[in-house]
C-alpha positions as CSV (number, residue, x, y, z in Angstrom):
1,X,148.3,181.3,-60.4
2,X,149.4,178.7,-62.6
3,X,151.0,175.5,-61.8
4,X,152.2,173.2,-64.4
5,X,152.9,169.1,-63.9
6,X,155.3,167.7,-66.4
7,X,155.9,164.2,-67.6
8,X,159.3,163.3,-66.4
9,X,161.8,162.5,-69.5
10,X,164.3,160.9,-67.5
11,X,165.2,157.5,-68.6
12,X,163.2,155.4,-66.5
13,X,161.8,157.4,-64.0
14,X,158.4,156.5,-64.0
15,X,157.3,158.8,-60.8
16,X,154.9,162.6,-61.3
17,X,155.2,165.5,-59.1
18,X,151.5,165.5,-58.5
19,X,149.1,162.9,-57.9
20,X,145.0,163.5,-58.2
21,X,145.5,164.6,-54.2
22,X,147.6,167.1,-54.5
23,X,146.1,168.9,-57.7
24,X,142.6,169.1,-55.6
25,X,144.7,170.6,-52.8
26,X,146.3,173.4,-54.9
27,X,143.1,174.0,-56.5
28,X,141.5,174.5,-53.2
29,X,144.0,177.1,-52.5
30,X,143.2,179.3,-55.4
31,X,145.5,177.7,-58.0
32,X,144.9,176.4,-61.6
33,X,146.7,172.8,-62.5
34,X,147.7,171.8,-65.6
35,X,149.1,168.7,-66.3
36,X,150.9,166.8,-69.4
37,X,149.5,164.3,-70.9
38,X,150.5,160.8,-69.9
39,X,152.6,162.6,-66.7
40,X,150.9,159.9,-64.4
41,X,150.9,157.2,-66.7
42,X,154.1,155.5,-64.8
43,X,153.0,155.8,-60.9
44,X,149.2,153.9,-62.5
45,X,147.6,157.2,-62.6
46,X,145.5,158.1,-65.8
47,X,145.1,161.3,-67.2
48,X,140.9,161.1,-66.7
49,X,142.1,161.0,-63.1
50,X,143.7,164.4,-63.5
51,X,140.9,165.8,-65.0
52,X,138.2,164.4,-62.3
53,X,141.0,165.9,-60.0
54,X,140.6,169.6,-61.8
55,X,143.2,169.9,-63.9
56,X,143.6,170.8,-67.4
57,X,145.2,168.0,-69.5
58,X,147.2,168.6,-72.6
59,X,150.4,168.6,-74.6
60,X,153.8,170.1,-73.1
61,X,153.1,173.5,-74.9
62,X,149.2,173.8,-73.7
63,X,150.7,172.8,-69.6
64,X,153.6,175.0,-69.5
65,X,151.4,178.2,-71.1
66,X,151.8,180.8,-68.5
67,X,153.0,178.6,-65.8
68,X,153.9,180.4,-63.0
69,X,155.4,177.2,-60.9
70,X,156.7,174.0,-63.0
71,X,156.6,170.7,-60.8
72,X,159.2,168.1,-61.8
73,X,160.7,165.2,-60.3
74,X,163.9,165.1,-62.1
75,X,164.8,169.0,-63.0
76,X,163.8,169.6,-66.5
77,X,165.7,170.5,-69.2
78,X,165.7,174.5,-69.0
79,X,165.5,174.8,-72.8
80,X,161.9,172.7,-72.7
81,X,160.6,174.4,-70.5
82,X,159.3,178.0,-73.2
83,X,156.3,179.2,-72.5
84,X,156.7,179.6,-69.0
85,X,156.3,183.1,-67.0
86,X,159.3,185.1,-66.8
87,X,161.0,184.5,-63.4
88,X,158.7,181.0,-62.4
89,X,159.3,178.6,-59.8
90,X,161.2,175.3,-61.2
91,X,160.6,172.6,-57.7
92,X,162.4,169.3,-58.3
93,X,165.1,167.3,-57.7
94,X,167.5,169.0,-59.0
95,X,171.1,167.3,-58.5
96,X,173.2,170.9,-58.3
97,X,176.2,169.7,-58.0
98,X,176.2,167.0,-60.7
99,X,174.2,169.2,-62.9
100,X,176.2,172.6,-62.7
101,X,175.2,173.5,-66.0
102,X,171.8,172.5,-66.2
103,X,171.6,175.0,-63.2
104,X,173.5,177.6,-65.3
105,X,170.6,177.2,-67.8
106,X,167.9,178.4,-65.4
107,X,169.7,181.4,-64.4
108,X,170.4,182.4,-68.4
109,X,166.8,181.7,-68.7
110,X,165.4,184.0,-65.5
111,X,164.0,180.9,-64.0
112,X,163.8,180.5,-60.3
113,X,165.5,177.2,-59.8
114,X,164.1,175.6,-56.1
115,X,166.2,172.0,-55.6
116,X,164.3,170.2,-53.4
117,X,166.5,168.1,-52.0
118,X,168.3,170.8,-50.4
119,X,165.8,171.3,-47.8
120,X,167.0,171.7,-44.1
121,X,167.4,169.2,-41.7
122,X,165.0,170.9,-39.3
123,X,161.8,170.5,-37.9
124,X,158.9,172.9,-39.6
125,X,160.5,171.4,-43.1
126,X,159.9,167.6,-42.7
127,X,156.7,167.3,-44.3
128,X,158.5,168.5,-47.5
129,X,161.9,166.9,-47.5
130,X,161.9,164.3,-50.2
131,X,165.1,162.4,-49.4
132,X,163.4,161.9,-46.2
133,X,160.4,160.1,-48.0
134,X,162.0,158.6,-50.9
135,X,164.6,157.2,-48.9
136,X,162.4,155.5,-46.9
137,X,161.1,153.6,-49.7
138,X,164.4,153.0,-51.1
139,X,165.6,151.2,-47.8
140,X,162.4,148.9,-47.9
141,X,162.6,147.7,-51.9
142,X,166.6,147.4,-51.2
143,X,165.6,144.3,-48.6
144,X,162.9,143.2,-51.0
145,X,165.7,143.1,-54.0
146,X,168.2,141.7,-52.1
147,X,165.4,138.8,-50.7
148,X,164.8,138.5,-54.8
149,X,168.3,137.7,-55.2
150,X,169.0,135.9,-52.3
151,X,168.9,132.0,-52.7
152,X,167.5,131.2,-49.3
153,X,165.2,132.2,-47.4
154,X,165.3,134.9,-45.0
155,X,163.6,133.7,-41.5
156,X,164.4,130.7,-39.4
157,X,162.0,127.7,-40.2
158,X,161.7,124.4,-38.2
159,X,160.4,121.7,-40.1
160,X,160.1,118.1,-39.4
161,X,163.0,118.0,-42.7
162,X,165.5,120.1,-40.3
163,X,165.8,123.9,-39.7
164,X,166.3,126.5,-42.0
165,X,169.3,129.1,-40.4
166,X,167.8,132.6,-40.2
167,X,169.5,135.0,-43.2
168,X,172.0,137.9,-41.5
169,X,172.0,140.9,-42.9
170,X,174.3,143.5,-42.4
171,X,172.9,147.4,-42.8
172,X,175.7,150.0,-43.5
173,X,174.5,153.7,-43.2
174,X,172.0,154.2,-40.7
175,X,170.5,156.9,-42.1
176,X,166.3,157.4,-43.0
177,X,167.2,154.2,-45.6
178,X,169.2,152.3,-43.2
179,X,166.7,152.4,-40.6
180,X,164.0,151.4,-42.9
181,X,166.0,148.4,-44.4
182,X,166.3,147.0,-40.8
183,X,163.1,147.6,-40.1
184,X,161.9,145.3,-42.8
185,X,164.4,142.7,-42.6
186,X,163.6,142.2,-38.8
187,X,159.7,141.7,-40.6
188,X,160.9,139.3,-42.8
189,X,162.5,137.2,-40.1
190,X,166.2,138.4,-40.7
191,X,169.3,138.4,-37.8
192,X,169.8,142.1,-38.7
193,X,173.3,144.1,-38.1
194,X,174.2,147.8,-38.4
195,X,176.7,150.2,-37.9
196,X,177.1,153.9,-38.8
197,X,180.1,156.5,-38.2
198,X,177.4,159.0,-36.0
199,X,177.4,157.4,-32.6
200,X,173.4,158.7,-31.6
201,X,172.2,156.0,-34.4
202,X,173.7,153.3,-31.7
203,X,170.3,153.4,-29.7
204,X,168.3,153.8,-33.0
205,X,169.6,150.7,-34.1
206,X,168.7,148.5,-31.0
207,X,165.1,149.7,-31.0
208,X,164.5,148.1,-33.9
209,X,166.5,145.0,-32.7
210,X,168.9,144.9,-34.6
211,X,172.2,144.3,-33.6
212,X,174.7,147.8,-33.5
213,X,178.1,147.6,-34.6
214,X,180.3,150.0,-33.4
215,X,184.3,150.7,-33.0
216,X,184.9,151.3,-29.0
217,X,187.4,153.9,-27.5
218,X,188.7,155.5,-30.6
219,X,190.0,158.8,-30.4
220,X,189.4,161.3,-33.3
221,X,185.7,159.9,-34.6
222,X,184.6,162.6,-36.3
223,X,181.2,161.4,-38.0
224,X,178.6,163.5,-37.0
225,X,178.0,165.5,-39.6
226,X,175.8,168.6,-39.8
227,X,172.0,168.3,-40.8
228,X,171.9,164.6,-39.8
229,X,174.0,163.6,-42.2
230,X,177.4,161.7,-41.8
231,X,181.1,163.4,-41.9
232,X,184.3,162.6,-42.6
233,X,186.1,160.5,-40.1
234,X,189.2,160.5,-38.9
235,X,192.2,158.0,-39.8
236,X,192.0,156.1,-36.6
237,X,188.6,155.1,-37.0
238,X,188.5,154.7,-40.6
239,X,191.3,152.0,-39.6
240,X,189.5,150.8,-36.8
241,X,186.4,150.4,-38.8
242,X,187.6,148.5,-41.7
243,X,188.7,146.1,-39.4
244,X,185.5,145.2,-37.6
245,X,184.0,145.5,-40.7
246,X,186.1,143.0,-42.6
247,X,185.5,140.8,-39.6
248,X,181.7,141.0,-39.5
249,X,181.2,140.8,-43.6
250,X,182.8,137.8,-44.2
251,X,180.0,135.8,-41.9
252,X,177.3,137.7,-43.6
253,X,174.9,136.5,-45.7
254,X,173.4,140.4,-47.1
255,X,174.9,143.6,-46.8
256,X,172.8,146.9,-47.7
257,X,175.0,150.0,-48.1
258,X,172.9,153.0,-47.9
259,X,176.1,156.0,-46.8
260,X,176.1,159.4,-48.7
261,X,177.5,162.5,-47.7
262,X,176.5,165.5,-50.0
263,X,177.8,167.2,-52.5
264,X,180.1,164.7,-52.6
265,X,181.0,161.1,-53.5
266,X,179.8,158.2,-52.0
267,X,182.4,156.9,-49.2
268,X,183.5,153.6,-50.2
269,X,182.6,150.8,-47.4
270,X,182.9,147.2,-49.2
271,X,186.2,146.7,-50.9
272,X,186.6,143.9,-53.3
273,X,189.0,141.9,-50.5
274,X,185.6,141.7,-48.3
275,X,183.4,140.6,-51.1
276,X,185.7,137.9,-51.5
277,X,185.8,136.9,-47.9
278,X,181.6,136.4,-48.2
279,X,180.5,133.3,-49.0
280,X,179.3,132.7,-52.6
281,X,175.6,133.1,-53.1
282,X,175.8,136.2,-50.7
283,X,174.0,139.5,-51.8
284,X,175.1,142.9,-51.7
285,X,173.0,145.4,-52.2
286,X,174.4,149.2,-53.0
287,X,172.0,152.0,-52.5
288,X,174.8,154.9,-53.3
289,X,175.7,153.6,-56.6
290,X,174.7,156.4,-58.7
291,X,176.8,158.4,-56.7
292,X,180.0,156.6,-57.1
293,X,178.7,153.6,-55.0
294,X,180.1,152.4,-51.3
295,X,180.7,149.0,-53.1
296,X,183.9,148.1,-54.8
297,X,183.0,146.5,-58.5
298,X,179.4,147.8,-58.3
299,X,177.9,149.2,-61.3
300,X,174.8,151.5,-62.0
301,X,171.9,149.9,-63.2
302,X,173.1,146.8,-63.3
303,X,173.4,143.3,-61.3
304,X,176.9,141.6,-61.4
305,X,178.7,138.8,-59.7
306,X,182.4,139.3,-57.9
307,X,183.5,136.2,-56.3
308,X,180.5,134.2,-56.3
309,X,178.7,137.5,-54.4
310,X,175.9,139.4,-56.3
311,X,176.2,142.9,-56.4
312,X,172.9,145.1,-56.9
313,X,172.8,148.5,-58.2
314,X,169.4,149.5,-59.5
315,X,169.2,153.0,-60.6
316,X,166.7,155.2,-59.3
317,X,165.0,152.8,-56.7
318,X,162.3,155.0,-55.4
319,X,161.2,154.7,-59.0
320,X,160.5,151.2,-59.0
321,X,158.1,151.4,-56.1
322,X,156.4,154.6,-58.4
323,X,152.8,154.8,-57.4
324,X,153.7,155.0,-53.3
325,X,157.1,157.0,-54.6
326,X,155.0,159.9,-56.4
327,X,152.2,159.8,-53.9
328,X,155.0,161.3,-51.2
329,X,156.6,163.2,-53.7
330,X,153.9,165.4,-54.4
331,X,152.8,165.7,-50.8
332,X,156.4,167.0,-50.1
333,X,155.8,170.0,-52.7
334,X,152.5,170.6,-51.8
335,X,153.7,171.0,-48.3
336,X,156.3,173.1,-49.3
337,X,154.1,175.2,-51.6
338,X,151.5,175.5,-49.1
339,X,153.7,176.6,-46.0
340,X,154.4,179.9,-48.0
341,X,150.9,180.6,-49.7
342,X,149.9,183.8,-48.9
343,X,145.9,183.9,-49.6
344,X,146.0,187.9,-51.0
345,X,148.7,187.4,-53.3
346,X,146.9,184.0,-54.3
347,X,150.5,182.7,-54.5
348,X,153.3,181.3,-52.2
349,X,156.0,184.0,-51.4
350,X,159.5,182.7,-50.2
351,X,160.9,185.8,-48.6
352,X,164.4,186.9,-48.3
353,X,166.3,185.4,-45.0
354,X,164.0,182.1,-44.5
355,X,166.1,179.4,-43.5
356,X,164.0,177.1,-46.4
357,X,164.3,179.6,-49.2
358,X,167.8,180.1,-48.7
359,X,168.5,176.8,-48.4
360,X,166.8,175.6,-52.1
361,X,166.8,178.6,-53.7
362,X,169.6,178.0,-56.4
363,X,169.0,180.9,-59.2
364,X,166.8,183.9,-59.1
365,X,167.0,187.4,-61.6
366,X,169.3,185.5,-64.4
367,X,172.0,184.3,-61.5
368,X,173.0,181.4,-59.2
369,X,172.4,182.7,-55.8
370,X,172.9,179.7,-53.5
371,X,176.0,180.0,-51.3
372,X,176.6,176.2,-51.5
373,X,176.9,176.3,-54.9
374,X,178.8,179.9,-55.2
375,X,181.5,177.9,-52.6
């Protein structure tokens, strides 16, 4: 059994699917590692680390010789992935829906396409759901870059020169992000806010003591999703909401928007009309931006000023925190891989009718099977 660990050609990703960890891990199950050269070289992990580890180093070719399971972060490119066993495991992040034809590509090329990120909601599968882990450390470096940014500073300070005001920060999208960005900017000192459309995040919210805000006696909310994600809401409370919202922003000092729904794009939640009513020198910092963004005038990748408010959009932000990023990463797939290792086939098995499997499972026999796509 052959597992193969690529180096992610993404531009700037800088996280690996494995980490020294992991590769002793699948080695202790049975399993040969190979890994690319430099794979590790982003997340501060050499390749003599690897090899201590007990994998094989070498060039793209030599690693994907025989694989019988490819570890990504970012799905590869189908095409570079020859050499590979006829019908292998791809496990990544594979972004079906934005990616429709990269997903085609694995079918055309009798790969078995496993997107990660489509793993359930449920219990048995959180130790390998990587929006879970990644998110967490996106919700943390969103506070840090938005304390970067910020002019001031963010806890309350009494010196014999006057007080400094505590900075209020404003979380939208209380989600695994959400509740980690509140978590740290109540650490730094912050007078932290929230709100969310799925009422069961109200109590969520005050135990980290944070401050919920929430439209009262509403009819029609319709914003609790399935699989613990937001849903769409109805046209009363979206009206309601903007309204409390509008009100709240404009005494703000930073607001973190962290709301996705899958599949689909990301809900807008700051217009440009509430930028304006911030005051200037406020940050906003937009965690869905590569999916449309929830901020009005936000752009990927890039940090720009609308009315004297900065706007921050960094791409792929689990990526900028790479070491801790690829270290939870990896555990995710080895957890994943591990759940279905069966010792006498010396290989995991994902069997027909498991709740997991059928969830990720995009292609399999030179078609796309996955009933989320096929809808």
């Amino acid at each position: 059994m052959r597992i193969a660990v690529l180096r992610e050609s993404a531009d700037g990703e800088k996280r690996v699917a494995a980490t020294p960890e992991t590769v002793k891990k699948f080695i202790g199950l049975g399993a040969e590692v190979a890994v690319e050269a430099g794979a590790g070289d982003g997340a501060a992990i050499d390749d003599q680390a690897y090899a201590d580890a007990g994998a094989r180093v070498g060039d793209r070719a030599a690693t994907l010789a025989g694989a019988d399971i490819v570890l990504g972060v970012q799905a590869p490119d189908p095409a570079t992935l020859s050499g590979a066993t006829q019908g292998a495991w791809v496990a990544a992040a594979m972004n079906p829906f934005g990616e429709r034809a990269r997903i085609d590509g694995y079918a055309a090329a009798g790969l078995e396409a496993l997107a990660m990120e489509f793993m359930p909601r449920i219990t048995r599968a959180q130790s390998m759901d990587i929006l879970s882990s990644q998110s967490n450390l996106s919700g943390y470096k969103a506070v840090l870059d938005a304390a970067s940014e910020y002019g001031r500073a963010f806890p309350m300070m009494m010196t014999a020169a006057g007080t400094v005001s505590a900075a209020r920060v404003f979380v939208m999208g209380v989600g695994v992000a959400g509740l980690q960005a509140i978590a740290t900017a109540r650490r730094l000192g912050a007078q932290v806010s929230a709100t969310d459309v799925r009422s069961a995040t109200k109590e969520q919210i005050q135990s980290l003591g944070a401050k919920p805000i929430f439209v009262e006696n509403v009819a029609g909310i319709e914003g609790e999703g399935s699989g613990g994600y937001a849903g769409e809401m109805s046209p009363e409370y979206q009206k309601a909401q903007a309204e409390l919202v509008s009100a709240h922003i404009a005494k703000q000092d930073i607001v973190i928007t962290t709301a996705l729904i899958p599949g689909r794009a990301a809900p807008r939640l700051v217009s440009d009309a509430q930028l304006a009513s911030m005051r200037p020198g406020s940050v906003v910092v937009d965690l869905a931006v590569e999916q449309g963004g929830n901020v009005e005038g936000a752009v990927a990748g890039e940090v720009v000023v609308r009315h004297g408010v900065k706007i921050v959009g960094h791409r792929n932000v689990p990526s900028r925190l790479a070491a801790d990023a690829s270290a939870l990463f990896a555990r995710n797939l080895f957890n994943f891989l591990s759940a279905f290792w069966d010792k006498e086939a010396g290989r995991p098995i994902l069997p027909d009718g498991d709740e997991i499997g059928d969830a990720i499972r995009l292609t399999r026999g030179g078609e796309v099977v996955n009933q989320r796509l096929m809808q």
